[in-house]
C-alpha positions as CSV (number, residue, x, y, z in Angstrom):
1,X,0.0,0.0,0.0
2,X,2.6,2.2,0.4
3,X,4.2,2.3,-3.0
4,X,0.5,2.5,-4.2
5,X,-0.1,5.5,-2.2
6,X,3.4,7.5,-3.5
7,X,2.4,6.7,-6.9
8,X,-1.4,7.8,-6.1
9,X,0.2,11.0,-4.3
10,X,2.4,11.7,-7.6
11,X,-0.5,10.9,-10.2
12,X,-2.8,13.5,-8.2
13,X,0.5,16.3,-7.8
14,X,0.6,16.8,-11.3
15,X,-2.5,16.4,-12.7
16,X,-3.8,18.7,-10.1
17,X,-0.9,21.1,-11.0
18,X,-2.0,21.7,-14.1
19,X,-6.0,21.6,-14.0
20,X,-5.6,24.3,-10.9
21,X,-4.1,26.7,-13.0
22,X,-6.2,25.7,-16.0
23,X,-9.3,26.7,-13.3
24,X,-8.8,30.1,-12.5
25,X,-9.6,31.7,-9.2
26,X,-12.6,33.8,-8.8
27,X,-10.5,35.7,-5.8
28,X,-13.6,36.0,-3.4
29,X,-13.2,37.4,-0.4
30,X,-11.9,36.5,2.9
31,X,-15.4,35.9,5.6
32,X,-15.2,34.9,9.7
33,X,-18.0,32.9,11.8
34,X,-20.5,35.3,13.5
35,X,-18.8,35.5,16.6
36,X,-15.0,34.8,16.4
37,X,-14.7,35.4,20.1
38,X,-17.3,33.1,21.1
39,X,-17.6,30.3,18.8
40,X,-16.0,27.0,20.3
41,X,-15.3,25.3,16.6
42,X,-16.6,25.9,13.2
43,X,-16.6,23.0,10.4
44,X,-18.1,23.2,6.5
45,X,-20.3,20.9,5.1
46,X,-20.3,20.0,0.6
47,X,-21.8,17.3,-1.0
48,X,-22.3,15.7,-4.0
49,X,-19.3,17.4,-6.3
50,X,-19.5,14.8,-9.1
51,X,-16.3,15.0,-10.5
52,X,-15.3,13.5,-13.5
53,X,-12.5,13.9,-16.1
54,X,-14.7,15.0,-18.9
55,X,-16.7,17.9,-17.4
56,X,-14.2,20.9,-16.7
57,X,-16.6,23.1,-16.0
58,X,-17.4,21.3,-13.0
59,X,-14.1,20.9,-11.9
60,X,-13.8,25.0,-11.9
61,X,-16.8,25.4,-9.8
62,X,-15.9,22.6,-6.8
63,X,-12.1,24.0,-6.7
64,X,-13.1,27.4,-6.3
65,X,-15.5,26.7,-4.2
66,X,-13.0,25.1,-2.1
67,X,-10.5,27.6,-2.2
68,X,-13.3,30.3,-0.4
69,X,-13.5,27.3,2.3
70,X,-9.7,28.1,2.6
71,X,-10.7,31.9,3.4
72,X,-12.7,31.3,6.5
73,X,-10.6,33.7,8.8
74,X,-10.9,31.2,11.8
75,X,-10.4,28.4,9.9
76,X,-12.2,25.5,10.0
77,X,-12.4,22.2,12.1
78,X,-13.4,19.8,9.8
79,X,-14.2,20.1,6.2
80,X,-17.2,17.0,5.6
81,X,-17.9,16.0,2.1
82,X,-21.5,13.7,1.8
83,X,-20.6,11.4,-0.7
84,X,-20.8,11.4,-4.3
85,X,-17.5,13.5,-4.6
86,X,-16.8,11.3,-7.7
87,X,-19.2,10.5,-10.9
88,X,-18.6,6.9,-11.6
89,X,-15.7,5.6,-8.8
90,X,-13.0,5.6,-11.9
91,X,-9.0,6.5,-10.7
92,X,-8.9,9.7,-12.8
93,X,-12.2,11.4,-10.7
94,X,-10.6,10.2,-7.8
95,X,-7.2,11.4,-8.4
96,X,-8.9,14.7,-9.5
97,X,-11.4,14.9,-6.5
98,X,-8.5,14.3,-3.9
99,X,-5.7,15.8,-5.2
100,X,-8.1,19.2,-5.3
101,X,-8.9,18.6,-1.7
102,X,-5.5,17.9,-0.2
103,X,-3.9,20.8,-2.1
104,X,-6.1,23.5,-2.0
105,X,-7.3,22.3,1.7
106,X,-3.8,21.9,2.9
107,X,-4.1,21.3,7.1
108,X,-7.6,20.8,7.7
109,X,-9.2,17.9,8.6
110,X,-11.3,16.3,5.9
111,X,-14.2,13.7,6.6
112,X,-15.6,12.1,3.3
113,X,-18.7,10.0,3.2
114,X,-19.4,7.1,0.5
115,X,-21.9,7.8,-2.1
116,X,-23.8,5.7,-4.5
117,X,-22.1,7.6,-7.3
118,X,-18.3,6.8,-5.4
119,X,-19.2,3.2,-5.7
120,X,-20.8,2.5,-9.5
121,X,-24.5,4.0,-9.3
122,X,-25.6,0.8,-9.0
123,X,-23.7,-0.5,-11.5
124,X,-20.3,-2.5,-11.1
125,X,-18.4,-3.8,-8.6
126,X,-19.3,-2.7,-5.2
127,X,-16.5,-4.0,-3.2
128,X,-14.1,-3.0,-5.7
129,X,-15.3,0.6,-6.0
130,X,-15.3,0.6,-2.1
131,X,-11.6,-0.6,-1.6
132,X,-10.7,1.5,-3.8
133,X,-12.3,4.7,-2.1
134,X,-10.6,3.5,1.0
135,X,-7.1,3.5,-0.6
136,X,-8.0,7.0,-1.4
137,X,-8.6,7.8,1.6
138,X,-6.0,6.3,3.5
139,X,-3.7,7.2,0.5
140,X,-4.1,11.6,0.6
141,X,-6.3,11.5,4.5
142,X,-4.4,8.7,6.5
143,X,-7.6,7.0,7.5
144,X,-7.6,3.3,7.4
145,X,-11.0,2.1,6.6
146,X,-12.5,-1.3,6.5
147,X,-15.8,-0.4,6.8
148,X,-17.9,2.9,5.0
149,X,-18.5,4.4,8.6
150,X,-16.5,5.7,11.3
151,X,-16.4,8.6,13.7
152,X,-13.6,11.1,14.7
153,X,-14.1,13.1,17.8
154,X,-13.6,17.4,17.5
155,X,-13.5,19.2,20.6
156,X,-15.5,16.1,22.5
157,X,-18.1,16.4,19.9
158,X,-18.8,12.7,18.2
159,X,-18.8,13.1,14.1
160,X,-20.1,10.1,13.1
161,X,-20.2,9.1,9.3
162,X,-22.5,6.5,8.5
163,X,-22.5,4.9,4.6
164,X,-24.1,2.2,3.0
165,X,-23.2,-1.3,2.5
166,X,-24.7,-2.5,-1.1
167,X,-24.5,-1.4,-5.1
168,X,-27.6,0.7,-5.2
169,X,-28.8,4.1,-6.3
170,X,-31.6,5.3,-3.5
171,X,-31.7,2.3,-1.1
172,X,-29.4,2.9,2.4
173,X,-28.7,-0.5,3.3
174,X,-26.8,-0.3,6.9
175,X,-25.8,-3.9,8.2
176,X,-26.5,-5.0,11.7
177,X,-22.9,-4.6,12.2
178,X,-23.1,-0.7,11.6
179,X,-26.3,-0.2,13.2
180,X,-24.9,-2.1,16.8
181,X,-21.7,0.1,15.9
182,X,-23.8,3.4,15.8
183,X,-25.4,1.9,19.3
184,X,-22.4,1.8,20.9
185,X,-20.7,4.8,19.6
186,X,-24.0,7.1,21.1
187,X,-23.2,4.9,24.1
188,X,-20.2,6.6,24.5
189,X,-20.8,10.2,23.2
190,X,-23.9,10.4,25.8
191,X,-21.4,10.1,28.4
192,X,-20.2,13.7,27.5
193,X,-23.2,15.4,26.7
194,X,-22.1,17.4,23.9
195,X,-23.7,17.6,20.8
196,X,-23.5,14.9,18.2
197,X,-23.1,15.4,14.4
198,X,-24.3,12.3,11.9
199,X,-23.2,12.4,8.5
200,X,-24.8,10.2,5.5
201,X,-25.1,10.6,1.5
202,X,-28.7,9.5,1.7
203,X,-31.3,10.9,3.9
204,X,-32.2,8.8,6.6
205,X,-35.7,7.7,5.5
206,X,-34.2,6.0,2.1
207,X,-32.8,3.3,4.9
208,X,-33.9,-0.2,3.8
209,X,-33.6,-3.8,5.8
210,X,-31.8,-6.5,3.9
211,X,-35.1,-7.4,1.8
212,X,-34.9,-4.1,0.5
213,X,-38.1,-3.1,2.8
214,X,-38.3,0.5,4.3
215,X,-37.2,0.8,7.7
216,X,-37.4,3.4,10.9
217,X,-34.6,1.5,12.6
218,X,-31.7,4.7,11.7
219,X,-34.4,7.1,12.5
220,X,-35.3,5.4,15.6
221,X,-32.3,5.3,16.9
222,X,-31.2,8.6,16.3
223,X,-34.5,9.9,17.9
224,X,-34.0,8.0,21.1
225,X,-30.5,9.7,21.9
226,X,-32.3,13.3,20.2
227,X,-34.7,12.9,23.0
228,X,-32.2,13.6,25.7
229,X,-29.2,14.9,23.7
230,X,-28.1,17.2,21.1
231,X,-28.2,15.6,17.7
232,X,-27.6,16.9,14.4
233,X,-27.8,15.3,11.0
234,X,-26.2,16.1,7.8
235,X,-27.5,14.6,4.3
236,X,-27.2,15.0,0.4
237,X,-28.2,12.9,-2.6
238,X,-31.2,14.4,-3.5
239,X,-29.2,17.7,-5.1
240,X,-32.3,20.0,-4.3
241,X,-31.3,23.5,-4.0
242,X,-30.3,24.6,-0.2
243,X,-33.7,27.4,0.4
244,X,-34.9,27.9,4.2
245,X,-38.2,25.9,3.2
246,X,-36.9,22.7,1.6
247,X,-33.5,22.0,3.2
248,X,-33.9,22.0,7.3
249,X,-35.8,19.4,8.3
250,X,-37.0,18.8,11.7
251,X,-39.9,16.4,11.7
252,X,-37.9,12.8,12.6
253,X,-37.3,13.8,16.0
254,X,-33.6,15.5,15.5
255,X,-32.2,18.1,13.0
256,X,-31.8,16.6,9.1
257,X,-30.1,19.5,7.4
258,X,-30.4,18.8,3.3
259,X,-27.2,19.7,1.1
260,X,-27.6,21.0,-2.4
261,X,-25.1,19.6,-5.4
262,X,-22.2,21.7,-5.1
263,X,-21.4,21.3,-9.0
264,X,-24.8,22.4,-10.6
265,X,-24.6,23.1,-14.5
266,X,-27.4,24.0,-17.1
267,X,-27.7,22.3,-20.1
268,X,-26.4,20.8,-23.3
269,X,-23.5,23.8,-22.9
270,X,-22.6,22.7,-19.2
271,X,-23.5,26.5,-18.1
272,X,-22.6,27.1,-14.3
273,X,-25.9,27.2,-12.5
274,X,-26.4,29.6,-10.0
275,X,-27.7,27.3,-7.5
276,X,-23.9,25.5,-7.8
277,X,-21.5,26.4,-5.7
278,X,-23.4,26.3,-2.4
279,X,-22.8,24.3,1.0
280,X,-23.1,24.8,4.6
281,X,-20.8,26.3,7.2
282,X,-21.7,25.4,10.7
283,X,-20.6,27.4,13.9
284,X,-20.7,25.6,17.4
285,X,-21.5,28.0,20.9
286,X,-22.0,27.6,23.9
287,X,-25.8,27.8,24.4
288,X,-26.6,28.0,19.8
289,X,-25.2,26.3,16.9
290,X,-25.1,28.0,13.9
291,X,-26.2,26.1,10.5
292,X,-25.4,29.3,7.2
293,X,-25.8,28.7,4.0
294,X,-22.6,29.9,2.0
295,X,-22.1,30.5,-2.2
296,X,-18.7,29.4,-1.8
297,X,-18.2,29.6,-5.4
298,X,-19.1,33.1,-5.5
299,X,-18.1,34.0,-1.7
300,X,-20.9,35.4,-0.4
301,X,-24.0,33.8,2.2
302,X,-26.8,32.2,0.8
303,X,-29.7,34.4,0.5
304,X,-33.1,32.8,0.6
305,X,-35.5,35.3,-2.2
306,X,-38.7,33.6,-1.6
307,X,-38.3,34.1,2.4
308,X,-36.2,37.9,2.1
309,X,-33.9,35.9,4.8
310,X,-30.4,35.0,4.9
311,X,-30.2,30.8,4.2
312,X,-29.7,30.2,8.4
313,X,-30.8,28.1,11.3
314,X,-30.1,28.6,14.5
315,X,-30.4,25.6,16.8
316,X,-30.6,26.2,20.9
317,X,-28.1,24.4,23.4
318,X,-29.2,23.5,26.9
319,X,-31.9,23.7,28.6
């Protein structure tokens, strides 16, 4: 693995090189959390980037938009990515996707989540696509995977990333292995109290048994430990705009904040649509967190038209 990962590091160097200055930079402006002096940690949220070596124009939209991540005066935490980063799971999207990230995101601590697109669509070979992924990731992140879920904790907060465990498009199959995993990791973060982030591609009512049957059993879980503690979840696949109305969702017992596509284009000419570009940046206090919509590809905060509101959600701590 080592060898593989120099040669993976190299591949990724130059191509990168070249397609960042091929990209441009829209220079956007330099932007700070609400309250520098009071906000505990800070962390950004993308999803769904779709790269692939034949769409430049969507490679110039995700590595600017990562490059206004970079400009966050108090840096971030954690940069999360929710799956899909990559079209089809080939070498040349992955080399493309991470060699973006770990050059332009130099430093910061990157959490990526498996998406049906990072694994074939539904098409392919699942285990195959996965492996791979995880040699990514160990190769540019240092994250030795053997499963598609894991949790890292940030300033006693649990960030948990769920992903799912068959070759399909809409269906979140979880094992009983991940779900007793996810048991015991609440287990431990309710022994702190702080709040809990959950990150998945899919939202959380797409989970399905192993007949393929609907099931509460994620939502039910997650619930039970909302009840009593902070809990905060983090989805994609869906690639609905982020707008106040559609996107925070509180009606499963806990928090489901939906992220847009970041790379968005418009027709047979692959325009740059103006709902691309867009994630979430998320700002931890001490009695509030903080969910703000950000154009990161044009640097400025999302602003919601139909509501004459800023794209934001402010969540209450404590009692």
């Amino acid at each position: 693995m080592f060898f593989k990962s120099i040669f993976m590091k190299i591949a990724a160097f130059v191509i990168t090189a070249v397609m960042l200055i091929a990209a441009g930079n829209m220079n956007t402006q330099e932007y700070d959390v609400e309250s520098p002096e009071n906000c505990r940690f800070n962390f950004t949220v993308l999803s769904d980037c779709h790269i692939e070596g034949n769409n430049f124009p969507r490679y110039q939209v995700f590595v600017n938009s990562l490059r206004n991540v970079k400009k966050n005066k108090s840096g971030n935490d954690a940069v999360i990515f929710l799956g899909d980063s990559t079209m089809n799971g080939q070498n040349i999207e992955n080399l493309l996707f991470h060699g973006a990230v770990s050059w332009i995101l130099k430093g910061e601590k990157v959490l990526t989540v498996v998406g049906n697109h990072d694994t074939g669509n539904g098409q392919g070979d699942y285990e195959t696509l996965q492996n791979r992924w995880f040699d990514y990731t160990q190769a540019f992140f240092g994250r030795e995977l053997e499963h598609p879920y894991y949790y890292e904790v940030i300033d006693g907060c649990y960030f948990i990333v769920l992903g799912p465990e068959t070759q399909s498009v809409n269906d979140f199959y979880m094992t009983d292995e991940q779900y007793e995993w996810l048991e015991d990791v609440l287990a431990e973060a309710a022994k702190g109290d702080k709040p809990v982030f959950v990150f998945s591609h899919h939202p959380h009512d797409y989970a399905v048994d192993a007949d393929g049957n609907e099931t509460t059993r994620l939502i039910d879980m997650l619930a039970e430990y909302a009840a009593d503690h902070p809990l905060f979840s983090f989805v994609g696949h869906t690639h609905m705009p982020l707008y106040l109305f559609w996107s925070f969702h509180d009606d499963l017992g806990y928090p489901e904040i939906y992220l847009p596509r970041l790379t968005h284009l418009a027709g047979e000419d692959r325009e740059i649509y103006k709902e691309s570009g867009i994630g979430i940046e998320v700002e931890v206090y001490d009695n509030e967190i903080l969910v703000r919509g950000r154009d990161f590809y044009r640097g400025e905060w999302r602003y919601d038209t139909a509501d004459d509101a800023f794209c934001e959600m402010r969540y209450p701590l404590g009692s």
